[in-house]
C-alpha positions in Angstrom: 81.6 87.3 135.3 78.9 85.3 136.7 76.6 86.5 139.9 78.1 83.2 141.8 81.2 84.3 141.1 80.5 87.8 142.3 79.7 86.5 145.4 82.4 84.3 145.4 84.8 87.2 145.4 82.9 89.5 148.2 81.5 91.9 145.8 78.9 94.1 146.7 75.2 94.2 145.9 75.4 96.9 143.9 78.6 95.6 141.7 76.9 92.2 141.2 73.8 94.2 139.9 75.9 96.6 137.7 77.8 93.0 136.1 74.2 91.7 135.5 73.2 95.3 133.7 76.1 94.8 131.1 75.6 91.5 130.0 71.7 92.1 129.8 72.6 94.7 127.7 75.1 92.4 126.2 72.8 89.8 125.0 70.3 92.6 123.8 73.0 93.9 121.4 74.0 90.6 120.5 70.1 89.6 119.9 69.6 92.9 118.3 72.2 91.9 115.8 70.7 88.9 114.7 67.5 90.0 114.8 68.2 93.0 112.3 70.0 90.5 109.7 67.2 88.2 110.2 64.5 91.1 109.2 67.3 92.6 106.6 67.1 89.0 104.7 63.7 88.7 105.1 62.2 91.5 104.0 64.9 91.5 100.4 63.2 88.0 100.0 59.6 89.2 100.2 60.0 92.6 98.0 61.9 90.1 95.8 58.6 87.5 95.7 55.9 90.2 95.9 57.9 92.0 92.5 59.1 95.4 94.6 62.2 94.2 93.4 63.3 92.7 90.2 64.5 89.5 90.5 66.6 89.3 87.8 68.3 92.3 88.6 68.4 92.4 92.5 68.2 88.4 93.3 67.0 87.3 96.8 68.4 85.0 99.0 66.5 81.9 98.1 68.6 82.6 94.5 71.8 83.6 96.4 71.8 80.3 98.4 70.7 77.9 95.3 73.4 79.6 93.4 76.2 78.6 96.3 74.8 75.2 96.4 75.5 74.9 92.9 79.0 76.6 92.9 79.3 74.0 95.8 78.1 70.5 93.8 80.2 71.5 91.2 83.0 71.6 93.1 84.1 75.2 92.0 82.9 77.2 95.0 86.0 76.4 97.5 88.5 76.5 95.0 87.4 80.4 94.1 86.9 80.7 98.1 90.9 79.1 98.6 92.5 81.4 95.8 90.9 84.8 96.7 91.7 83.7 100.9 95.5 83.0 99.8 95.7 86.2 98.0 94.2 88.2 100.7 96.1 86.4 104.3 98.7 86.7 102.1 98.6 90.4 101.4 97.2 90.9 104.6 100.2 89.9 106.6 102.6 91.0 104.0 101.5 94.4 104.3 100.6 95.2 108.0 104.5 93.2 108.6 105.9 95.6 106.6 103.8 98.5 107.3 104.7 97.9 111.1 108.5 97.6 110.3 108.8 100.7 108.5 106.6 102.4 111.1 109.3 101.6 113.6 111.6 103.3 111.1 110.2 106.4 110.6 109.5 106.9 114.6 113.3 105.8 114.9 114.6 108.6 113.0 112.2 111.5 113.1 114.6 113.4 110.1 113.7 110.4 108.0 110.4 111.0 108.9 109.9 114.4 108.1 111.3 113.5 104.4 109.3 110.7 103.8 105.8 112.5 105.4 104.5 114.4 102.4 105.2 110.9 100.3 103.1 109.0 102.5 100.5 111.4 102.4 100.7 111.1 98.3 100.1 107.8 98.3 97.6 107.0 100.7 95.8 109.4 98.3 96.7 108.2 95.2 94.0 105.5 93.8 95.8 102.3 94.0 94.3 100.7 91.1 96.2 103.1 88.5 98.8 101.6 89.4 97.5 98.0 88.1 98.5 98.4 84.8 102.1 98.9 85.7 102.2 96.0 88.0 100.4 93.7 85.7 103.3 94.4 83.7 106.1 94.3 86.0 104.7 90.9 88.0 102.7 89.4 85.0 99.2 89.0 85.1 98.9 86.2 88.0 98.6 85.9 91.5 101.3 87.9 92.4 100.4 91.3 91.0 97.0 90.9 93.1 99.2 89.8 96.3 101.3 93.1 95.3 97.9 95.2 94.9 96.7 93.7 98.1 100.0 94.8 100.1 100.3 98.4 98.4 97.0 99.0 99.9 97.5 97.9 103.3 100.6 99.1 103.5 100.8 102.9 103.7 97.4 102.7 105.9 99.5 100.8 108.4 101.9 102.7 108.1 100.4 105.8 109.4 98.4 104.0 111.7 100.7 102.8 113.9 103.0 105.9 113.2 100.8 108.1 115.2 100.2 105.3 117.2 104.0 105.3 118.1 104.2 109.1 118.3 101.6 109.3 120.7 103.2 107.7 123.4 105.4 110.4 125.0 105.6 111.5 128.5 106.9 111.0 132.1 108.1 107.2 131.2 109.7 108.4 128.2 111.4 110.6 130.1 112.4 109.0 133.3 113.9 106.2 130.9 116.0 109.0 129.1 117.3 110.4 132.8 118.3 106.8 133.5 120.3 106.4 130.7 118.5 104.0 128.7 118.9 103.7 125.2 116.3 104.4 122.3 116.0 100.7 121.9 114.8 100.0 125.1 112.7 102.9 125.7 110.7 101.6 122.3 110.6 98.2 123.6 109.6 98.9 127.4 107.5 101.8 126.9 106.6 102.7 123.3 105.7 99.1 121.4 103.8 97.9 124.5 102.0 101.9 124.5 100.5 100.7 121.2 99.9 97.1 120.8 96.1 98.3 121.2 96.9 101.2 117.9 98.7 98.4 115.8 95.4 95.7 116.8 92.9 98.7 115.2 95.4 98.9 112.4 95.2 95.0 111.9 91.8 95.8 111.6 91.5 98.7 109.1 93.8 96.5 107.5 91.2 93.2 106.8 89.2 95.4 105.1 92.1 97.2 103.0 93.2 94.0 102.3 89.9 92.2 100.4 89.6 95.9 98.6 93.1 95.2 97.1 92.9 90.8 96.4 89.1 92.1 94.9 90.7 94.9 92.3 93.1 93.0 91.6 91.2 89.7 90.5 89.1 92.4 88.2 91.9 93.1 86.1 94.0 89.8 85.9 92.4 86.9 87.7 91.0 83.6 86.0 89.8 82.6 89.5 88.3 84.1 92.5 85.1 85.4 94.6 86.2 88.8 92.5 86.8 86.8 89.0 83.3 85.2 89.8 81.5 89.0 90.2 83.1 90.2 87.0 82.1 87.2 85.1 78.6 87.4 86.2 78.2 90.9 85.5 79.4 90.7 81.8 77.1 87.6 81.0 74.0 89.2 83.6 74.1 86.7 85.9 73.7 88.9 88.7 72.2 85.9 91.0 76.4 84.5 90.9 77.2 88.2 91.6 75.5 88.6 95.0 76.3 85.4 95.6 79.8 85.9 95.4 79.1 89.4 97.3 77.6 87.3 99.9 80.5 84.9 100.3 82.8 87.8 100.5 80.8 89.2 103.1 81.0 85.9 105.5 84.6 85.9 104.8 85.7 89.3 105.5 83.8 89.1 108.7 85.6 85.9 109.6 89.0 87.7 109.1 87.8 90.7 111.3 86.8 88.7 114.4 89.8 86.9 114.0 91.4 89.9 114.4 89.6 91.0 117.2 89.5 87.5 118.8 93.7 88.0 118.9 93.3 91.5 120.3 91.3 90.2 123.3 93.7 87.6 123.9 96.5 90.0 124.0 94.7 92.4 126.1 93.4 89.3 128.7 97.7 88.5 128.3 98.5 91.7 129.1 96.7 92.5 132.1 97.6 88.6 133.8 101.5 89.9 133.3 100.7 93.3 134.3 
């Protein structure tokens, strides 16, 4: 909100000054951002140039971005980019669809629930790529058996994300919807879902990073193509300059798919409050 529009509205002195305040303090974090990246690249290209760090071994960004250029004039660098971002969306909804739906299972039958708890607690702990050899051999060693990787990941996260999400919303509406008769459906679709749109949002988010984890293991142990195919190829022939240049693409990615995320919250919060 701008100071005109402040004063458009009849706002006070004091409220017009405290809206200035935050996005002062907005633009400094923003600028503070940038400002550490800027320094963070800066001074890995100098210790790189001045021989505090080894080249060969560490790169520097001058490397990192002639080695994307040539990924890119070869024409291979948005093909790896287009296989690992299918594999990943893919997984990525996959998993938090089905992680929410069982969710709403599990909160809909608390028995079920209660059986099913010490499982889920198993598997979030279990390392998810032991299971790659069995799904290599189950799926075949393609895309699919990373898409599966991707999903197992994501998926029992979600799930207990948006679990206690669910079972966190209990009180007087609850209630008064139960004294007026209304059924269990209703009460999770009036008060419980809405409740924890922001819970299943921060899920959606745990989950972009869960997500790139699994396409990433995954293209280690089957792919012929991918950001991940590209970092295990450059280890085993020590071209470590494709490596972080891979890491680097990954990085620009991920975050992509994270303010996308958050991009959607804010539009379902500003949603939200205009129907409220």
């Amino acid at each position: 909100m701008t100071k005109h529009s402040a004063a458009q509205y009849g706002f006070s002195q004091e409220h017009r000054a405290y809206v200035a305040r935050l996005i002062r303090k907005k633009r400094l974090v923003t600028l503070s951002r940038w400002a550490l990246l800027v320094a963070l690249i800066s001074l890995w290209e100098i210790f790189a140039r001045v021989g505090m760090i080894d080249p060969f071994i560490g790169s520097s960004p001058v490397r990192v971005a002639q080695t994307v250029f040539r990924l890119y004039s070869g024409g291979e660098l948005f093909t790896h980019i287009g296989i690992t971002l299918y594999e990943t969306v893919l997984g990525f909804f996959l998993g938090t669809a089905a992680g929410t739906l069982i969710a709403i299972g599990l909160w809909w039958s608390p028995t079920l629930c209660d059986i099913l708890d010490p499982y889920l607690v198993v598997l979030n702990a279990l390392p998810k790529i032991a299971l790659g050899p069995i799904l290599i051999v189950w799926f075949g060693a393609g895309i699919t058996s990373i898409v599966v990787m991707a999903l197992l990941i994501s998926l029992v996260v979600t799930i207990m994300t948006v679990l206690a999400g669910f079972n966190e919303i209990t009180g007087e509406k609850q209630l008064l919807m139960k004294t007026l008769g209304a059924s269990k459906l209703q009460i999770f679709t009036i008060v419980v879902f809405p409740a924890s749109l922001p819970t299943i949002m921060n899920a959606l988010k745990i989950s972009v990073g869960m997500s790139w984890v699994g396409v990433i293991v995954g293209e280690y142990l089957v792919s012929k193509a991918g950001l991940g195919y590209l970092i295990v190829y450059g280890g085993q022939v020590f071209k470590l300059d494709l490596v972080m240049a891979s890491i680097a693409v990954l990085c620009v990615l991920a975050a992509l798919m994270y303010y996308a995320v958050a991009y959607t919250e804010k539009r379902l919060v500003r949603w939200r409050s205009h129907i409220g």
